[in-house]
C-alpha positions, 0 to 999 in steps of 0.5 A: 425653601424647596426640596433640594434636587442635587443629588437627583441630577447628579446621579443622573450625569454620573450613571448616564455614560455608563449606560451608554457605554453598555448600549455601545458594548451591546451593539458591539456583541450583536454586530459580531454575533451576527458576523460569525453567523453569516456564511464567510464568502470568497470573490471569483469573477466578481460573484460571491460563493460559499467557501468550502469549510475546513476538513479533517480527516483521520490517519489510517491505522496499520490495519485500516482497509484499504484498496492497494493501489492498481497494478498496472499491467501494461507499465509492467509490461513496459520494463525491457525484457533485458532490464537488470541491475546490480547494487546492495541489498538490504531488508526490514521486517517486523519493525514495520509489521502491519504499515501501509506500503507505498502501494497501500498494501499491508506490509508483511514481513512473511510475504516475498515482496520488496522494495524498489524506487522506481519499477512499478508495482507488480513487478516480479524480480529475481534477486540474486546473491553474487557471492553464494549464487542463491536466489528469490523471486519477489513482487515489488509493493513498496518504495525505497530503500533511500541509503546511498547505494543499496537498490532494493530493500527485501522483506524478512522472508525473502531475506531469509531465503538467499541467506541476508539476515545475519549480514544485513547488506549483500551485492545482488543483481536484479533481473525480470522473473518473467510470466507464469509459465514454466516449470513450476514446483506445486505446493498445497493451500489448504484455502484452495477447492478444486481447480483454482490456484495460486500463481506468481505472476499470473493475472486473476482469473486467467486459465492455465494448463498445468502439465505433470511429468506423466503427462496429466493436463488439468486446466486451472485458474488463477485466484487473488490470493497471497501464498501461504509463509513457506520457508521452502518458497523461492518465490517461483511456487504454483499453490493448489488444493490438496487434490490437485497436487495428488493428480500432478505431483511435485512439479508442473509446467505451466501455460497460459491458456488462450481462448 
């Protein structure tokens, strides 16, 4: 009798679809392989053209760098002499401490500046308490306030200066500081060397003459800094080296000087 070969062609049948199906599963993998890989294209105009890959960039810090946005001078320029308003005050200080600003500087709480919604950044207004009468000059660097009703929102220090801490709103009115010119109280900044100075309003590297009650004339120029926190500071301050203040003393009349 032959050697029965049964089991043979049934294992055979048995395990032929299972290596199919492994076949078949193995195409699957490399087709999809080979898809990931291939760059993903979009159609314009009927041309194929490499899509661009997602980026992620990462949110600055409180004390990442970065350039404040531009100030523009002719946008300034632009506010009517006369432009004024009146509304309620407010402020914020330490609670955003080391923020960007809407300008892209760093806010600080130390510094005369305020927050308005619409006057360009730069700007130097005069805010005005209408029930004590005292008054800060200030530079706008920042947007808001957004509660019903208030027009500007005032950093700790010039809060501090027409007495707004302790009530947390007042009425003001708002007008134009102006330019640098006039009669500016001096004040010394130990960073400053010799005839560069600090002047609100003034454009960096413009020329000044600064002229003191007994007649001394010295010609300055204006640096790109932020004064010193003074508690004495109105906002209206010309900063000097210590030499300087020495030869014009307390006050001085600025002018802009033109070539």
């Amino acid at each position: 009798m032959s050697r029965m070969t049964w089991p043979v062609r049934y294992s055979t049948v048995l395990h032929r679809p299972r290596f199919v199906t492994l076949i078949a599963a193995l195409l699957v993998f490399v087709a999809a392989a080979l898809t990931a890989c291939a760059p993903a294209t979009t159609s314009s105009g009927g041309a194929a053209i490499l899509a661009p890959a997602a980026r992620t960039e990462p949110s600055p810090g409180p004390t990442a760098s970065a350039a404040p946005a531009a100030t523009s001078t002719a946008a300034i320029a632009a506010v009517a002499a006369d432009w004024q308003q009146q509304g309620e005050a407010s402020w914020y200080g330490l609670k955003f401490a080391g923020r960007r600003t809407a300008s892209g500087e760093i806010f600080d709480p130390s510094q005369l500046t305020a927050a308005h919604r619409t006057l360009p950044f730069g700007t130097r207004l005069r805010v005005s308490d209408l029930a004590t009468g005292r008054s800060v000059v200030v530079r706008v660097n920042d947007r808001g306030p957004f509660a019903h009703g208030r027009i500007i929102d005032l950093s700790r220090a010039a809060a501090e200066r027409i007495g707004l801490v302790a009530s947390g709103v007042t009425q003001v009115r708002l007008t134009l500081a102006g330019g640098p010119e006039g009669l500016r109280p001096l004040r010394v900044d130990s960073r400053l060397n010799g005839y560069d100075v600090i002047v609100p309003g003034a454009d960096p590297g413009a020329l000044l003459v600064l002229s003191s009650e007994s007649g001394v004339e010295v010609i300055v120029r204006a640096v790109d800094l932020e004064p010193v926190a003074s508690s004495r500071s109105d906002g209206t301050d010309i900063w000097t080296s210590a030499s300087l203040a020495e030869r014009l003393g307390t006050v001085a009349t600025a002018t802009v000087e033109s070539f």
